[in-house]
N, C-alpha and C positions, 0 to 999 in steps of 0.2 A: 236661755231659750234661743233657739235661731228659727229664723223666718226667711222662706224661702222668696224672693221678690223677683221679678220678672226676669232680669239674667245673672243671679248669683245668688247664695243664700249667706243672710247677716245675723252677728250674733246681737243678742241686746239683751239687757239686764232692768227688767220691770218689778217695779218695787211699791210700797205707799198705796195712799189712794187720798180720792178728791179731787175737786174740778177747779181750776183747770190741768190738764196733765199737762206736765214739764215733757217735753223733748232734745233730752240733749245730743250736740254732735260735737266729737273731738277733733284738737288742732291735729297737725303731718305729724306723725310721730307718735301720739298717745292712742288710747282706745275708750271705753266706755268707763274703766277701774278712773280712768282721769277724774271725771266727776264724783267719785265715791266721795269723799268730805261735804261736798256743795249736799247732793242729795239725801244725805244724812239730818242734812239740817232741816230739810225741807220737806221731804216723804212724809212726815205723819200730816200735814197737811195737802200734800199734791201728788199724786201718783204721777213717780219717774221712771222714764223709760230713758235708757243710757244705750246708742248705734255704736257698734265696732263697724268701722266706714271697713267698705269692701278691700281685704289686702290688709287690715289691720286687724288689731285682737285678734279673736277665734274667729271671725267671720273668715270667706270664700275669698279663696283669690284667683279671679280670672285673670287671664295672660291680659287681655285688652280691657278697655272702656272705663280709663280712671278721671273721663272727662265731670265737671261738674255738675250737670244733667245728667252723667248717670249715678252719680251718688245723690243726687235731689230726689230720682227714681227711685231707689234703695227704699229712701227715710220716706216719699209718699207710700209706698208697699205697705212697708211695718206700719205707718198712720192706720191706712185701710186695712189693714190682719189683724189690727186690735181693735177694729173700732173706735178707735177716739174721734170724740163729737165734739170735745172743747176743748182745745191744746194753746199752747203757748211754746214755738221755738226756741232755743237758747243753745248759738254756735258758738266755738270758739275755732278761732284765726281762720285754718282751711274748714272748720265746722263753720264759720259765720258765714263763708260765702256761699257753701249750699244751700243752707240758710235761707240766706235773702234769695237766690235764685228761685229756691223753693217756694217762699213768699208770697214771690212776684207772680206767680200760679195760680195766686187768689183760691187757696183748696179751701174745701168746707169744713169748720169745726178749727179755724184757724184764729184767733183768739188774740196773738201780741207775738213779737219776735224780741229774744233779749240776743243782744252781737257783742259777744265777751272777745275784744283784740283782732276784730275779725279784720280778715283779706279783704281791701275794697275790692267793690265792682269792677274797677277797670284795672286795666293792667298791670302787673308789676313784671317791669322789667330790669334786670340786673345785665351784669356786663359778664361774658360768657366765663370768664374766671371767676368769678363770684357765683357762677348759676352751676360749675361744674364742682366747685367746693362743696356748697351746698349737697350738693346729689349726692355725696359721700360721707353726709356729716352724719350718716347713720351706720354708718359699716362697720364699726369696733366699737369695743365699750369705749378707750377713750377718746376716739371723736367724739360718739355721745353726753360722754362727761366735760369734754372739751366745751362743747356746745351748750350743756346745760348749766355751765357756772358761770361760763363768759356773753353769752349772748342770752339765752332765753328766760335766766331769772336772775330778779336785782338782790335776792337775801340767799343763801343757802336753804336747799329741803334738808331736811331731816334723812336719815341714812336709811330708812325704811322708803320713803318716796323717790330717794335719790335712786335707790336699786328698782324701783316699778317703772321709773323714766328710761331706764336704760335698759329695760329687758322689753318694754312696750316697743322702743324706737328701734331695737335689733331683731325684734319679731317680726315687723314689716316687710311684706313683700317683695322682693326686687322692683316689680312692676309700680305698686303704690309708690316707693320711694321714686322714683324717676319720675314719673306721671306729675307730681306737684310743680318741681322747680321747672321741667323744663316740656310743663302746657297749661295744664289745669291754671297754676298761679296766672299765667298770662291771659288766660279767657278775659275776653271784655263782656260784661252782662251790664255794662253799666244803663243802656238801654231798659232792659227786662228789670229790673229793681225801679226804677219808674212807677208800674203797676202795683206797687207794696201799698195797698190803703188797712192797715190794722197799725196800731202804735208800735212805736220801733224806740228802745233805748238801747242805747251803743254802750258799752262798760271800757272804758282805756287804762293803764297802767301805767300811773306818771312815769314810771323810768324805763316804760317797753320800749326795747333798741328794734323789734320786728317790723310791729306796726306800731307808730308812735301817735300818740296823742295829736300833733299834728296833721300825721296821715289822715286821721280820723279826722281832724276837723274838715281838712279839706276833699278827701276821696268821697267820706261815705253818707255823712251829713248832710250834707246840701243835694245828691240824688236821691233821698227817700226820704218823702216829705211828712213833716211832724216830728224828725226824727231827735230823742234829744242826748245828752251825751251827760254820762258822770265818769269819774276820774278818782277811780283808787291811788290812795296816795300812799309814795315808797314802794311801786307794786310793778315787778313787769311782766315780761309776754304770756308768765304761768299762773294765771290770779285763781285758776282753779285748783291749784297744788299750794301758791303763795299765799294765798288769802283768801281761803273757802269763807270762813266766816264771814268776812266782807263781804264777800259777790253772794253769799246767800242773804244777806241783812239787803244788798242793793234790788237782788230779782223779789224778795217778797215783797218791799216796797212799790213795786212794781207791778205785780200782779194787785195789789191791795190798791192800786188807782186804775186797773185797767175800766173797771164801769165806767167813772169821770171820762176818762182820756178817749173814750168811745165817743161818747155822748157829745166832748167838746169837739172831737173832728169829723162827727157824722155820720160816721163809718156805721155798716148795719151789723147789727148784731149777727154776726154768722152761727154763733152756736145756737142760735133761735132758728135758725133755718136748717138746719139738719132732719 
């Protein structure tokens, strides 16, 4: 299905049903298909709505505006074109920081935020030979394969997902691809994440070389308050390809304490106020 949202139109793939609705966003590189395992597990209970971020998957690619606000813009659209009154976010890496930016918005019918490897809040910055590697790590299959055996997962995919990684990350836009490493990734929002009052669990990959377990303790935990952290173990920066089953056993548990986790930080029920 694509939806047209204020300056571009995004594909997304709506599946399942039941409240609360999943909304997922994918890291640089993948698209909405990233999640197909996770949401398999979890659709006969949650109705999943999976975003191809603008310049990814089949969704629009405008020449400009790959800034994080406006992919936050993107995924408030699609919220409001489908009506969802009761959702729960779930970003991974460049999907967790729209994510939380989005969050921090305080939208209505916004319910929990799951942050699978996400990009903290503040900056990352690299050194300009690392930032200009980066921008290229998508230009051929084998960078992409370079990159996805050596950096982005700690076990081997399977030959069927290893080919959906590498045709996802070659399908990207010129403009998506440059836009991450060298701005988006650098936005500071660490300010605007502040405003996040719904329960926030962060999911990490003990062996993610991207964002690591530490980043996480230290960048994204301590700016969004309540926020709490689990830790896939033997798992890294691709837990949605590596360990669907996991991170689906982690977000239903998850979703299956959000009443409690309300209740214990105060927070108002927003899907009552819709």
């Amino acid at each position: 299905m694509d939806i047209r949202t204020r300056a571009t139109t995004v594909h997304i793939s709506d599946e399942g049903s039941g409240e609360p609705a999943l909304v997922f966003l994918h890291y640089w590189g993948g698209s909405s298909r990233t999640w197909d395992a996770v949401i398999s597990e979890l659709a006969s209970a949650h109705r999943s709505v999976a975003v191809d971020h603008r310049g990814w998957g089949l969704s629009e690619a405008p020449q400009q505006s790959y800034a994080i606000a406006d992919m936050a813009d993107d995924v408030q659209d699609v919220i409001e074109t489908l009506r969802l009154s009761h959702y729960v976010l779930v970003g991974h890496s460049m999907g967790g920081k729209v994510a939380q930016l989005l969050a921090s918005r305080r939208p209505k019918g916004l319910a929990g935020v799951v942050l699978v490897a996400p990009s903290p809040p503040s900056p990352t910055i690299l050194p300009d030979e690392q930032r200009v590697a980066m921008a290229a790590a998508y230009e051929s299959r084998e960078s992409v394969a370079w990159v996805l055996d050596n950096v982005l997962t700690a076990s081997p995919l399977d030959a069927r997902l290893r080919e959906q990684v590498i045709a996802d990350s070659l399908r990207g836009a010129r403009e998506a691809k440059a836009a991450w490493p060298n701005a988006a990734m650098r936005e500071d929002i660490t300010r605007e994440v502040g405003s996040i009052d719904v329960p926030v669990l962060v999911v990490g990959g003990e062996l993610d070389q991207v964002d690591p377990v530490g980043t996480l303790q230290r960048e994204v935990l301590p700016r969004i308050a309540g926020a709490r952290l689990n830790v896939l173990p033997g798992t890294g920066h691709l837990s949605p390809l590596e360990a669907p089953s996991a991170l689906a056993a982690v977000i239903r548990q998850f979703l299956g304490e959000l009443p409690a986790l309300r209740r214990a930080s105060g927070a108002p029920g927003r899907a009552a106020t819709v």
